[in-house]
TIDREN-62790 format. One line per field, with one value per atom (N, C-alpha, C): residue in one letter; x, y, z. Coordinates in steps of 0.1 Angstrom, whole numbers. Layout:
N
res [a / ...];
east [X / ...];
north [Y / ...];
up [Z / ...];
END
This chain:
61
res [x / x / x / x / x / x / x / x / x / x / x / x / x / x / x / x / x / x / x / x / x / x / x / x / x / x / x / x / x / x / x / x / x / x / x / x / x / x / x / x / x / x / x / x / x / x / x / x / x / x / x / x / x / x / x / x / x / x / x / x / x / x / x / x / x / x / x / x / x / x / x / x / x / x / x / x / x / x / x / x / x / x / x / x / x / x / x / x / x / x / x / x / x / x / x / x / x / x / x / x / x / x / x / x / x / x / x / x / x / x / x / x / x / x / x / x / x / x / x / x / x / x / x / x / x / x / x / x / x / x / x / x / x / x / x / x / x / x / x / x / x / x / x / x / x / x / x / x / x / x / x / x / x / x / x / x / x / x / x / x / x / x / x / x / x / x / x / x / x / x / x / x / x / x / x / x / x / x / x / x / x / x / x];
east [-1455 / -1451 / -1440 / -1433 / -1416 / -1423 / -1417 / -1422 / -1418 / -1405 / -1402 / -1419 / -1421 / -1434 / -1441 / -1448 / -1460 / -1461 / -1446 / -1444 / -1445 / -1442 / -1441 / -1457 / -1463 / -1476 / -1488 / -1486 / -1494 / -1490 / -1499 / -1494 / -1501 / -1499 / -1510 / -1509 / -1520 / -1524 / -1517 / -1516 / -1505 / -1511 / -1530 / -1538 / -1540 / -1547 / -1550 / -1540 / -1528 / -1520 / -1529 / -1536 / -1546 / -1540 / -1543 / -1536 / -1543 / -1554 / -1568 / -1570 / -1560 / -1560 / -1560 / -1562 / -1565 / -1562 / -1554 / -1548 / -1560 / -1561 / -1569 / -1567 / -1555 / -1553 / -1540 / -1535 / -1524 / -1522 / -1511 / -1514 / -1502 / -1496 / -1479 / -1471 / -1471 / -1460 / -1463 / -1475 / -1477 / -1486 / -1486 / -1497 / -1506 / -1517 / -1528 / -1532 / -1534 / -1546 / -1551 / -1568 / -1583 / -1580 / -1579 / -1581 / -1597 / -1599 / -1614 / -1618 / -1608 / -1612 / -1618 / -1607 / -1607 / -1619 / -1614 / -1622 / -1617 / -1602 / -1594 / -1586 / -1581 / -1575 / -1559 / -1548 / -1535 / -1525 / -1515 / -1504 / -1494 / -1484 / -1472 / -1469 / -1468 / -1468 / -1450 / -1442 / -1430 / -1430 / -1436 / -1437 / -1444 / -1432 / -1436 / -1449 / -1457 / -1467 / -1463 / -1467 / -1462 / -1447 / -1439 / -1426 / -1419 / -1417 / -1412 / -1396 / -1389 / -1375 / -1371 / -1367 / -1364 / -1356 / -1360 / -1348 / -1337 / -1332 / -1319 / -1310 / -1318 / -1308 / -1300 / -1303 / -1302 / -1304 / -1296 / -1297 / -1285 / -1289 / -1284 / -1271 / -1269 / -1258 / -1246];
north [1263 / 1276 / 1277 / 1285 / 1285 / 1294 / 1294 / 1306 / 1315 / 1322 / 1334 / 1342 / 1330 / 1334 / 1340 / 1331 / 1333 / 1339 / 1346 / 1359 / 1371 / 1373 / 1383 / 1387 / 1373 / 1374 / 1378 / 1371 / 1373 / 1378 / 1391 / 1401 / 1402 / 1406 / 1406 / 1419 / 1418 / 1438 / 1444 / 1454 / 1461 / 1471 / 1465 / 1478 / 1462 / 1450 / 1440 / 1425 / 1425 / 1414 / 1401 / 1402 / 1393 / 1393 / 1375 / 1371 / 1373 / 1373 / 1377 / 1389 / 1388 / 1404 / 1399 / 1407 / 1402 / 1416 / 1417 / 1426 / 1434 / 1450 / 1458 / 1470 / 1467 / 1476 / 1480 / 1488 / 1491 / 1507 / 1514 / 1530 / 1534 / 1540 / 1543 / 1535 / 1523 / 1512 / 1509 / 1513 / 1509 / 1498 / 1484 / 1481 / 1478 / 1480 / 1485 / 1471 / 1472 / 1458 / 1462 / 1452 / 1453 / 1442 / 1443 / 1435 / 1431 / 1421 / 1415 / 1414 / 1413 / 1415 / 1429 / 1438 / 1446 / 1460 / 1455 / 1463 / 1476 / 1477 / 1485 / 1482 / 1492 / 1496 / 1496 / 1495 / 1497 / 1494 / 1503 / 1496 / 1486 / 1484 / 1478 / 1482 / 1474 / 1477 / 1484 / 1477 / 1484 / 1500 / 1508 / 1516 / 1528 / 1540 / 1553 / 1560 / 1564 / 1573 / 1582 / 1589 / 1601 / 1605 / 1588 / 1596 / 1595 / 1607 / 1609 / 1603 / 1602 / 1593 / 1584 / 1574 / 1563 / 1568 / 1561 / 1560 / 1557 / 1547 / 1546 / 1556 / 1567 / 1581 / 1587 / 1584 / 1591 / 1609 / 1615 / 1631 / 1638 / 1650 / 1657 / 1664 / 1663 / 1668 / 1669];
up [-579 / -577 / -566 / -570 / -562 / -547 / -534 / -524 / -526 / -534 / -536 / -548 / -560 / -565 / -556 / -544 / -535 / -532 / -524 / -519 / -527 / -537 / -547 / -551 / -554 / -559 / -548 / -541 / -525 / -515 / -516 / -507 / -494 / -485 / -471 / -466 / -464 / -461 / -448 / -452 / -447 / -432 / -433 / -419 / -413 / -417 / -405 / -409 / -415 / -416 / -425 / -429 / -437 / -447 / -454 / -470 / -474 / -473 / -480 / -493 / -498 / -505 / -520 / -529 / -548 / -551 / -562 / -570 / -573 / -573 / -578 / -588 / -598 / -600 / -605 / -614 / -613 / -625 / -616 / -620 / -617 / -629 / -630 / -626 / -631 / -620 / -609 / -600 / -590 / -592 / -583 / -584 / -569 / -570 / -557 / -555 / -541 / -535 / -528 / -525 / -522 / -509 / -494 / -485 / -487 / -488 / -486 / -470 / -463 / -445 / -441 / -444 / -438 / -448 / -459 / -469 / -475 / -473 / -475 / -492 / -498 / -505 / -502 / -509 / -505 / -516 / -520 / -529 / -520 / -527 / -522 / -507 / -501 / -480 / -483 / -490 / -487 / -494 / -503 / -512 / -496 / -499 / -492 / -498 / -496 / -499 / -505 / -519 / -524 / -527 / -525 / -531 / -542 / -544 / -559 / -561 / -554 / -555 / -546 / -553 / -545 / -531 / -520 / -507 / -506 / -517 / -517 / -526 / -528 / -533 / -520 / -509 / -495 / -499 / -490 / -488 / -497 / -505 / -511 / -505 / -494 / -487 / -485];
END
């Protein structure tokens, strides 16, 4: 497996920095992970909470 794979595939949690994490899920395109350390829940660490349009639209202005 290539490291760009590893990286893509294996994620590390985004509340205590642990690899420790396994896919839990996935819901509109998003997909969720289960830290087994911490015992936490999380999508994608780079993915904003609740946003409806990408960041790279910038401002309407």
């Amino acid at each position: 497996m290539r490291k760009e794979e590893w990286e893509i595939d294996h994620q590390s949690c985004k509340y205590c920095d642990s690899t420790n994490v396994i896919k839990y899920g996935k819901y509109k395109n998003t997909q969720y992970y289960y830290c087994n350390v911490c015992k936490r829940k999380f999508s994608n660490p780079d993915a904003i909470p609740k946003m409806q349009y990408s960041t790279s639209l910038g401002t309407m202005r």
